[in-house]
N, C-alpha and C positions, 0 to 999 in steps of 0.2 A: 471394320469401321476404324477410322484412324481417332486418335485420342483427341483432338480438334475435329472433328470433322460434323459436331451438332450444328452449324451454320448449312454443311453442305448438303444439295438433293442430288448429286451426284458423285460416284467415285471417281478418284484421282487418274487421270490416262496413264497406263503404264510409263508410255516414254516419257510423262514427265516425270515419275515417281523414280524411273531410272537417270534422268536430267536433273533432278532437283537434290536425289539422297548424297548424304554425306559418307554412310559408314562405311562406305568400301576406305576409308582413309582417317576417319577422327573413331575410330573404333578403337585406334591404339590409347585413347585416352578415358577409357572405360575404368582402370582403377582412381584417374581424378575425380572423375564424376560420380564415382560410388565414393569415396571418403567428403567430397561436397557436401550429399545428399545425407550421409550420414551424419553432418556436423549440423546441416541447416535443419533433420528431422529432432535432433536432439535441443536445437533453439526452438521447434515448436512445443516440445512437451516442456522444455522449461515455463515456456511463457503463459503456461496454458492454451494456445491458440487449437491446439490439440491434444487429448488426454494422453497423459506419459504412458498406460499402457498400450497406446496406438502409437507412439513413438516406440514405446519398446519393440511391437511387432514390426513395424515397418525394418529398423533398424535390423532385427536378426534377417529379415529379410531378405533384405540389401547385404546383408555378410553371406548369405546364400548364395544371392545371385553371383556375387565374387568369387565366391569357392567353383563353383560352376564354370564360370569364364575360365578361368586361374586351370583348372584341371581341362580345359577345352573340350566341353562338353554343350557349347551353345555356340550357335549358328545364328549368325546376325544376321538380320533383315534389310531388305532395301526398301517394304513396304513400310518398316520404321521407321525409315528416312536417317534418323542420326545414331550417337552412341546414347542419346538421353530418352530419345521416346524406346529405343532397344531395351535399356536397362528398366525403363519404367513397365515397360510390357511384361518382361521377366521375373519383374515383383510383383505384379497383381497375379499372375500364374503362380507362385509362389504362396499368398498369403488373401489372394482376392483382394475385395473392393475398399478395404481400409486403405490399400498402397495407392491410393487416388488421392489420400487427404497429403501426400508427399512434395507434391506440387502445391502447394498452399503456401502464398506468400512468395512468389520468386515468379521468374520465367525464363524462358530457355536462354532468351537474351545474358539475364546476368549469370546464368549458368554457366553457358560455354566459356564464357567469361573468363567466370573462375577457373574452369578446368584448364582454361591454357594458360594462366597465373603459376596456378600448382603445379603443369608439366612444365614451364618454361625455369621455374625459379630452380628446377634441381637439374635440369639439364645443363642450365650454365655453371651449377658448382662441378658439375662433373667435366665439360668443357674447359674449365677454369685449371681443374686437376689434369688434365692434358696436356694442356698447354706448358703447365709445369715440370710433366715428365719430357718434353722436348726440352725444355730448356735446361734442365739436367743433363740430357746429351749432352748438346751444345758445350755445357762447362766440364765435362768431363773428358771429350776432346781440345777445349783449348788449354783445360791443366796441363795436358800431355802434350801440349804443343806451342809452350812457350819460348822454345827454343828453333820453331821451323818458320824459317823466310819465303816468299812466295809475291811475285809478283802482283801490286797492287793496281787495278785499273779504274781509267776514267775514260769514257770515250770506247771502252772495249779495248783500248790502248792501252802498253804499259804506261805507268807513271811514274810509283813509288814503291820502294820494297814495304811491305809490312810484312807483322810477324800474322800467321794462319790462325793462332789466334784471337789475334786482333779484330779479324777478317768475322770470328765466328761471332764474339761476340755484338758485333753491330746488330748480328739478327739475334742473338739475344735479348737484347735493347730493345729490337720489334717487337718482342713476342710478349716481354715484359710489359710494355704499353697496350697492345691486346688484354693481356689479363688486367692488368688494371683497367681498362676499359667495362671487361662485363663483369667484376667485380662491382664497379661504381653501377652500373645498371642495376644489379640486384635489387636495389632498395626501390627502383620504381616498376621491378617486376612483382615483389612482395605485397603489393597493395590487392585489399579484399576490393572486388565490388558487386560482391553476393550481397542479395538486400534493395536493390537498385529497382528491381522488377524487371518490367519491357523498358520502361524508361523515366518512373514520374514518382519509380519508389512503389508503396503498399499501402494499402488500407489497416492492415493488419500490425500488430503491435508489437514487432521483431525485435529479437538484441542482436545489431549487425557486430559489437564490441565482441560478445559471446561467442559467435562466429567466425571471429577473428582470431580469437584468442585460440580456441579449438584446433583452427588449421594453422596457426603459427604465422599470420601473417601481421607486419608489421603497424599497418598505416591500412585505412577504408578510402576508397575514394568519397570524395563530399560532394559532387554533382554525380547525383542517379544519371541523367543524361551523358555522361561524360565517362561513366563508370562501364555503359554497354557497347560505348561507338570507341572509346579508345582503344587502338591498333598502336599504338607508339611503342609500346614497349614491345611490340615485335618487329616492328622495323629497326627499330635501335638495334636488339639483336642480329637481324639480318644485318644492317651498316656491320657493326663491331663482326662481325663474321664475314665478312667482306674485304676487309682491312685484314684479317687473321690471315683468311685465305691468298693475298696478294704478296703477303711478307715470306708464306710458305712457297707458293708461285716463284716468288726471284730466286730463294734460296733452292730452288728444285731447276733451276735453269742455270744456277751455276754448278750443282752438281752434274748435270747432264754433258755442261761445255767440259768438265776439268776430267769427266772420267773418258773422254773421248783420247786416243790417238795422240790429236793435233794438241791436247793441253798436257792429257796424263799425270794429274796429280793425283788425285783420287780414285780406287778403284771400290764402289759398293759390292757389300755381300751377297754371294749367290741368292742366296733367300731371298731378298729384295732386288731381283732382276730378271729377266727373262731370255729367252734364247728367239732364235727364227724359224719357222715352217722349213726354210729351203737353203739357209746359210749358216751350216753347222758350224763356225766360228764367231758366231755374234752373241753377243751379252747386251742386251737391251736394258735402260736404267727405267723400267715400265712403271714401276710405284711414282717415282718421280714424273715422268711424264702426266701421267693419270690427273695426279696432284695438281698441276700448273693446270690438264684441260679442265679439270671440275672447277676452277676458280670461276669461269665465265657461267657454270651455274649456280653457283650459288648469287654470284653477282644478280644474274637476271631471278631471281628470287624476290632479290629485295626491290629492283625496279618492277616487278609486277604485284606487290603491293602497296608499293609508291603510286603506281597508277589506279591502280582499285581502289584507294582512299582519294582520290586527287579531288571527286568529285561529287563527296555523297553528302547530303543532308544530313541533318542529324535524325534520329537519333541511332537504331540498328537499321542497316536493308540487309538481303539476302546476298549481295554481292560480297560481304563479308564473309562467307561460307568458303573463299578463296583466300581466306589469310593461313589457312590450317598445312595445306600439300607444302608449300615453299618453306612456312617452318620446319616440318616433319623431314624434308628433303634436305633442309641447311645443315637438319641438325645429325643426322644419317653420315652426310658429306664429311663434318668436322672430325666426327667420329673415327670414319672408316681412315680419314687423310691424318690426324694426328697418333690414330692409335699407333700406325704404321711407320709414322717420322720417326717416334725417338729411337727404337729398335735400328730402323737405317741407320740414323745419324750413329748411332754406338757405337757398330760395327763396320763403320767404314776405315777401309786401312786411305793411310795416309803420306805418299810417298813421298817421302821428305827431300829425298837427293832431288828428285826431277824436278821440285817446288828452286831447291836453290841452285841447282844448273840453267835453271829458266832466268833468276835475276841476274847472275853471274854474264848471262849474252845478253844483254838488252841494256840500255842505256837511262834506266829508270834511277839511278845514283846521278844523274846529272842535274837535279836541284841543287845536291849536296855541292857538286863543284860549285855553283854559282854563289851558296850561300859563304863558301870557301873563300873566296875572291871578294864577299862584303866581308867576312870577318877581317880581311887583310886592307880595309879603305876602300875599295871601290865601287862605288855606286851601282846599286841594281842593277838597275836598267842596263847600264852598261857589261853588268857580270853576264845578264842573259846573251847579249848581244854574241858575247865573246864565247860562251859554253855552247849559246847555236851554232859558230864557227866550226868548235873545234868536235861536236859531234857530228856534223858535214864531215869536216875532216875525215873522220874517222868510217863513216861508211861508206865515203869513197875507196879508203884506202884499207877495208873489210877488217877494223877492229873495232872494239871497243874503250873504252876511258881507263879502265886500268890496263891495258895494254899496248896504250903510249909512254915514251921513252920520257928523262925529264927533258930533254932536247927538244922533243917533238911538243910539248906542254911551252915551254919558252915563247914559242915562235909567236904563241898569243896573248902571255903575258908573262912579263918578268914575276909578276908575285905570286907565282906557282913556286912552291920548293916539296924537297922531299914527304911532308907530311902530307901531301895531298892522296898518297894510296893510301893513308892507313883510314884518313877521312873519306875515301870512296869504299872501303874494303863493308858488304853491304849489312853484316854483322854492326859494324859502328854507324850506317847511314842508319838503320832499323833504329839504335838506343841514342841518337842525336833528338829522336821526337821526344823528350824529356819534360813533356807537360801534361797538365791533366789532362787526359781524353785520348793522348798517343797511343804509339806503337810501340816505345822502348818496353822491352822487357819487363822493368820495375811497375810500369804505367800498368800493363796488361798483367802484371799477377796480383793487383791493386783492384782491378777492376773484375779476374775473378774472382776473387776474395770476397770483397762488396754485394757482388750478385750470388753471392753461395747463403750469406747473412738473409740477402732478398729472397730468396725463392723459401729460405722455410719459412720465412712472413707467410707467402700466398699459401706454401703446403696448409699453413697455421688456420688461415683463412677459411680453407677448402674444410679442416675438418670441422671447426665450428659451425660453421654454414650447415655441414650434415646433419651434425645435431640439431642444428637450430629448428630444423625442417622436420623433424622425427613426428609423426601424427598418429599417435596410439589411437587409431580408430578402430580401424580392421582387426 
């Protein structure tokens, strides 16, 4: 007999109790739902709505049924349909028919609620602590790489020399806007909205504050209605992990182009590579790959609960039972894809020669000529005109700009004089960017400097958040 099921004169058709159940998947969130029920059992014996020695029993009960899961000793049902009628069935087995009065005052509505409140608000501090340890990488390869040049593109095209770590820290900068991203979420993943009922609230005479306070959270929702149907703060989650995943994405597709062959700057650590079935000289960059394909799922994640909300009435429907796989999946994803980044990024050698034999042939110092020729009076536009000339020139005649004579420089303008190699030479083109947000040297050990102060902020963050979250139930 299912624990609803006093309306029904018939039992539920298998296929659909296999079509309808959840717990092949929200099972993993059996310890939210047991520290819930223990916070809301302990609001009914305060309130009297239940005698505190029926809150006592129920309460050891539910630490039973935990110990039980916890040592995997219980075998979840699909006649249960979810993790909350599982858990409910497991304490009336436990303690009999008192564990009925547990559900008194709530509904699964604002249950599930809760449970993915409580799993979501510590998966982003731990997310958050991820993201942190990549970005540590990050600065600990461009500390040690303040001094390596490396061709800068736009277009896929050379452009401009920067320094490599110049280059790293822009994705620094992403990653940093990620974390501060679900940082700022936190506080509207923090909200109780245990208390709510199905939708209209209770009859009964709850302390939803008590409740709150017990699970650590900050803020109650104040429309019951609002408090069952809202999905935002897991959408929001999925966006802000969406964006994570697209800044890891580009950064895994320049590691992929630069450890090739044809770039060869970079070579990643065995550990993080793979070989071929049938071509014993291949070194495959497979983590990286992986990284960039999983970003198209997690993407469609968040667009298939975009569309699952697009269209429902208020207040809970069933179609809501599809917001749980694509979070559990995003958060799997971040997991598996960040845990793996920072180690790669650590251990990647960095081949510095190849980076500045690559600027050394290419004619990406040739703004520097052109801003050369304004410093000396001559009009932009006209600088360009005349650096396009003379790099024609020059690939006609298979050199490059410092490999013109001052002779061969003349021919397109008298105010070339000798300082013009030492203003191409790409060591000085790199520390001419001599402004906030540059490439010069000074600029980039400024900038990691800056972000070494930033990251133990978020570390700072991460550990309060853990504390903050600590729920002496269990």
């Amino acid at each position: 007999m299912k624990l609803w099921g006093g309306r029904f004169t018939k039992a539920t058709d298998k296929l659909v109790e296999e079509y309808t159940a959840s717990i092949q998947f929200d099972q993993q969130l059996w310890r939210e739902d047991i520290i819930g029920s223990l916070a809301h059992v302990s609001m009914l014996g305060k309130c009297g709505i239940i005698g505190e020695d029926e809150a006592a029993t129920i309460a050891e009960g539910l630490k039973k049924v935990a110990a039980m899961i916890e040592a995997g000793n219980v075998e979840f049902s699909v006649e249960n349909e979810d993790v909350h009628m599982n858990v409910e069935k497991l304490l009336l087995e436990q303690i009999g028919p008192v564990g009925g009065k547990l559900h008194t005052g709530r509904s699964r509505n604002d249950q599930v609620a809760t449970d993915m409140h409580l799993y979501l608000r510590a998966r982003v501090i731990e997310i958050v602590e991820l993201v942190a340890g990549v970005q540590e990488a990050l600065l600990e390869q461009a500390a040690a790489n303040t001094d390596t040049i490396l061709p800068g593109y736009t277009h896929l095209q050379r452009a401009q020399p920067v320094l490599f770590a110049h280059h790293l820290m822009a994705y620094y900068s992403m990653l940093q806007r990620d974390a501060e991203r679900l940082m700022d979420s936190w506080k509207r993943i923090n909200v109780l909205p245990l208390g709510a009922g199905a939708l209209a609230g209770t009859t009964f005479p709850i302390d939803r504050e008590y409740v709150a306070e017990l699970l650590k959270f900050d803020a109650i929702y104040s429309n019951s209605m609002d408090a069952v149907s809202d999905r935002d703060f897991i959408i929001e989650f999925l966006s802000n992990s969406s964006l994570l995943m697209a800044h890891l994405s580009r950064l895994c597709e320049e590691l992929i182009l630069w450890m090739s062959d044809e770039f060869n700057f970079v070579e990643l650590d065995d550990a993080f590579c793979t070989g071929s079935s049938i071509m014993p000289q291949k070194k495959n960059p497979d983590v990286a790959e992986l990284v960039r394909g999983k970003t198209g799922r997690v993407y469609g994640n968040l667009f298939g609960l975009l569309t699952v909300l697009k269209g429902l009435p208020l207040a809970y429907n069933k179609d809501m039972q599809e917001d749980k796989e694509g979070m559990f999946d995003t958060v799997a994803t971040l997991h598996g894809a960040l845990s793996l980044f920072a180690p790669m990024i650590r251990t990647m050698k960095v081949k510095k020669e190849n980076m500045r034999q690559a600027v050394a042939h290419d004619f990406s110092n040739a703004t520097d000529l052109a801003d050369y020729l304004v410093g000396k009076g001559m009009p932009f536009r006209q600088a360009h005109e005349v650096v396009g000339k003379s790099v024609l020139y020059c690939i006609e005649q298979g050199k490059y700009l410092l490999d013109l004579t001052m002779e061969e420089y003349k021919q397109f303008s008298e105010l070339f004089e000798d300082d013009i190699y030492t203003a191409l030479d790409p060591q000085n083109v790199v520390n001419a960017r001599n402004v906030l947000g540059g490439t010069a040297k000074n600029q980039v050990e400024s900038q990691v400097a800056a972000a070494g102060v930033e990251l133990k902020k978020t570390q700072q963050w991460v550990k309060d958040h853990l504390q903050k979250i600590e729920v002496q139930l269990l």
